[in-house]
SEBAKE-177205 format. One record per residue (C-alpha): x, y, z. Coordinates in steps of 0.02 Angstrom, whole numbers, plus 50000, padded with zeros to 5 digits. Each point is the difference from the previous one (the first is absolute). Example, Ala and Ser with C-alpha at 12.3 -4.5 7.8 and 13.67 -1.06 7.14 Angstrom:
# SEBAKE-177205
506154977550390;500695017249967;
END
This chain:
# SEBAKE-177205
418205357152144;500664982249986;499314995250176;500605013350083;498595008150113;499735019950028;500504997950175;501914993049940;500285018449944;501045008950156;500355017650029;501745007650072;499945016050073;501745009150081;499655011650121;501095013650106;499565010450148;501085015750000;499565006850154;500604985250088;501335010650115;501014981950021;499884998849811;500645018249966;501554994450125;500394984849921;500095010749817;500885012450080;501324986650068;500204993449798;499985018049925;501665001049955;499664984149874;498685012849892;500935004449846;498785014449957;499895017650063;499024998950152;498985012649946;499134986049885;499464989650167;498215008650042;499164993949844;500754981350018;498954997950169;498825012350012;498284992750073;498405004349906;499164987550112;499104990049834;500334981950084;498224999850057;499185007349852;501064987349899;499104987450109;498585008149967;500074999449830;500254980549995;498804994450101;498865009349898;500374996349827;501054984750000;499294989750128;500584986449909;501905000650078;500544985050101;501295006550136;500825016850017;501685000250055;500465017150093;502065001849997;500445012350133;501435001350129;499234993450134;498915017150013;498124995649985;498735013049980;498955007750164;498244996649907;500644981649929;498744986350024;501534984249997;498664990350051;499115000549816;500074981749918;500905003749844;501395013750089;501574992849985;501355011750092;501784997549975;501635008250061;501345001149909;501094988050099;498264986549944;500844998249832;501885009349985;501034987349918;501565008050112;499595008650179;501515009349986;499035010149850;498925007950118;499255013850037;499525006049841;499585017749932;499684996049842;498644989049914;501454992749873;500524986850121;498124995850034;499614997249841;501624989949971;499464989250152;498004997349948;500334982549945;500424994050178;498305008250066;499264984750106;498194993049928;500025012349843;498914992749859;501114996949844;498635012849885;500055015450119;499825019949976;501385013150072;499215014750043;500905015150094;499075009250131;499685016649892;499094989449858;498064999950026;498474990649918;498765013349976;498914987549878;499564980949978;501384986949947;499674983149951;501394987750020;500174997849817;500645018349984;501514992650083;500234981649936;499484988549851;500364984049987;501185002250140;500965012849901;500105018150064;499145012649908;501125012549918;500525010449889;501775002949907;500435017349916;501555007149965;500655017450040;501595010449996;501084999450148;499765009850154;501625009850063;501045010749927;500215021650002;498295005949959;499414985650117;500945004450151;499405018649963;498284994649980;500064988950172;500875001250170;501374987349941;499784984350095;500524981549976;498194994949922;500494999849843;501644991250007;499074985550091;498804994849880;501255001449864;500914986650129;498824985649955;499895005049831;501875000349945;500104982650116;498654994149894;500335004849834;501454986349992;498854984850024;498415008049884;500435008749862;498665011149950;500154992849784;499604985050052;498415003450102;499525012249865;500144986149875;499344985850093;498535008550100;499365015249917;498444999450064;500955006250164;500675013949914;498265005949913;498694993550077;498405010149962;499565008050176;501595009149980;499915019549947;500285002349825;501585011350056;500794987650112;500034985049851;500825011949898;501135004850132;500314982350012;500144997149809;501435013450003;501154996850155;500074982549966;501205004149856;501275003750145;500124981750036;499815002550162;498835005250157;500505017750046;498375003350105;498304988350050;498575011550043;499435000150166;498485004550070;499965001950199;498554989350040;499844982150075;501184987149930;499424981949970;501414990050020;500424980950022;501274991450132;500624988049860;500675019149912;500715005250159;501064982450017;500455002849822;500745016150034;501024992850156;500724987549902;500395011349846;501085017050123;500184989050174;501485014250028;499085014149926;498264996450129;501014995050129;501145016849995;498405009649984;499544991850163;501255003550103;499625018049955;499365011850126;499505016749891;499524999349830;501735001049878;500195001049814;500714982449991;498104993550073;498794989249923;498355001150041;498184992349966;500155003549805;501364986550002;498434987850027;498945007249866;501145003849869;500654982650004;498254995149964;499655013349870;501804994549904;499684983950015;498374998549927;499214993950163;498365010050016;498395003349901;500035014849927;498575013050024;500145019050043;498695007850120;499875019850010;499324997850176;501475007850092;500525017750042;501655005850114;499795014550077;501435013350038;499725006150144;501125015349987;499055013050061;498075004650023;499515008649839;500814983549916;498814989550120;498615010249958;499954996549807;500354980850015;498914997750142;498574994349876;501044983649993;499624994050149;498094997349953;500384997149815;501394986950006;500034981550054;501765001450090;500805016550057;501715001350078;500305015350111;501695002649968;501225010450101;500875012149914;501825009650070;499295015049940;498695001550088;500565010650158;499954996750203;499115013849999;498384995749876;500254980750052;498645002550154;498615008849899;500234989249856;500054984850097;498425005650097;499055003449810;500544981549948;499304992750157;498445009949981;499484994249839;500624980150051;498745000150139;498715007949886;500344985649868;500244985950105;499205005350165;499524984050074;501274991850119;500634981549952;500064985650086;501765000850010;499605018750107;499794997450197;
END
């Protein structure tokens, strides 16, 4: 890796305790700032409590990392060992470029602020706190030659009628597309298909997904990147990029306290490096996300957990107040099953 060590490889984690009753009154203070039905909130900041099996996971299969930065609010979890050598906790105010910014419900801002995080290694991994390693990583599954490990595929647009029908409308969509529109004006997609095609067909890609590529290239420009929710290797040098490219695009986005359609978010990072030919290409079907919408959903992707490298848990605003204690009580069962021993980052 040119040098670099294992150990230079960090890992950022944002975190969010929403049963904090001084938390809940500082949202409800900003509420009136949410530009979505309200009805939408539940699923934003619902806990599944997976911090700890995320910490789990890490210390078991990547032991590798160097530091891991924990972003929070000031909030720090009850069963926290701070005292572990490589926890790094930060609040918000540790690396806000503005104060007045703040407080945040919304992991937009964070991730427009991640550059200013105090100590962070310039090759680190962003990880939320519903994305789990169930299996072991090495670090070159993340970096070669100091280049993140990706993977760039094309797709059709999210949004749209049948879209909106399909999912509760929210401002996902419109976000990512953000950092792609932003983008498409300083890479044009022709010339990295000319100049790089390796990076448009390399061979661990599916045979569906090069031909996907093959096709929507002929638009002349990136509609849609591919995303899988899993952890993101990403570089600080990307991040500075970015900041210099949109300074009043990140720092809006920063100053914002609910997520809004005019966001950007962490794609901004890895898009940039995906358009701009700065990563080594190589797709890994190691990751699953999985909907949790309601039980008998959960019950036929459940497999993944033992199956997969990384899983995401992801909320879903279908699934109902009313199923969200059972199903969150099946998830945790089958986390302490998989990963039952307690970390050294567990008190």
């Amino acid at each position: 890796m040119n040098g670099a060590t294992d150990t230079d490889i960090d890992v950022v984690i944002p975190w969010v305790d929403d049963s904090d009753a001084t938390w809940q009154q500082a949202r409800a203070q900003y509420l009136s700032e949410f530009s979505e039905p309200t009805d939408h909130l539940p699923h934003y900041f619902r806990s599944w409590d997976t911090l700890r099996y995320v910490l789990r996971g890490i210390e078991t299969y990547m032991p590798w990392v160097g530091q891991v930065h924990l972003l929070t609010c000031g909030q720090v979890p009850a069963w926290l060992n701070t005292a572990h050598p490589k926890l790094r906790l930060h609040t918000h105010a540790d690396f806000f470029s503005a104060d007045s910014a703040l407080p945040v419900f919304s992991c937009n801002p964070i991730e427009m602020n991640l550059m200013n995080i105090p100590g962070l290694a310039e090759r680190f991994i962003y990880f939320n706190d519903d994305t789990l390693v169930m299996k072991p990583v090495t670090p070159q599954r993340f970096f070669h030659d100091n280049l993140p490990v990706d993977y760039l595929v094309l797709d059709f647009p999210r949004g749209g009628w049948l879209y909106d029908r399909i999912r509760i409308k929210d401002t996902y969509a419109d976000i990512c597309k953000n950092s792609i529109r932003l983008l498409n004006g300083i890479y044009p997609l022709r010339t990295l298909f000319r100049q790089r095609k390796e990076l448009i067909y390399h061979a661990t890609y599916k045979p569906l997904d090069k031909c996907r590529n093959r096709i929507l290239h002929l638009i002349g420009k990136y509609k849609w990147i591919k995303v899988n929710h899993h952890p993101q290797a990403m570089l600080l040098a990307n991040l500075r990029k970015c900041r210099e490219l949109f300074p009043a695009e990140m720092t809006r986005t920063a100053q914002t306290r609910f997520r809004a359609h005019t966001d950007l978010n962490q794609y901004l990072y890895r898009n940039l490096a995906l358009m701009s030919g700065h990563f080594h290409p190589h797709f890994y079907d190691d990751a699953f996300c999985m909907v949790l919408s309601d039980i008998k959903r959960y019950q036929k992707e459940r497999h993944a957990l033992s199956e997969r490298t990384f899983v995401c848990v992801n909320d879903s605003p279908f699934l109902s107040e009313t199923e969200y204690p059972e199903l969150k009580r099946l998830v945790t069962e089958d986390l302490n099953r998989l990963l039952p021993q307690k970390s050294a980052y567990e008190l």
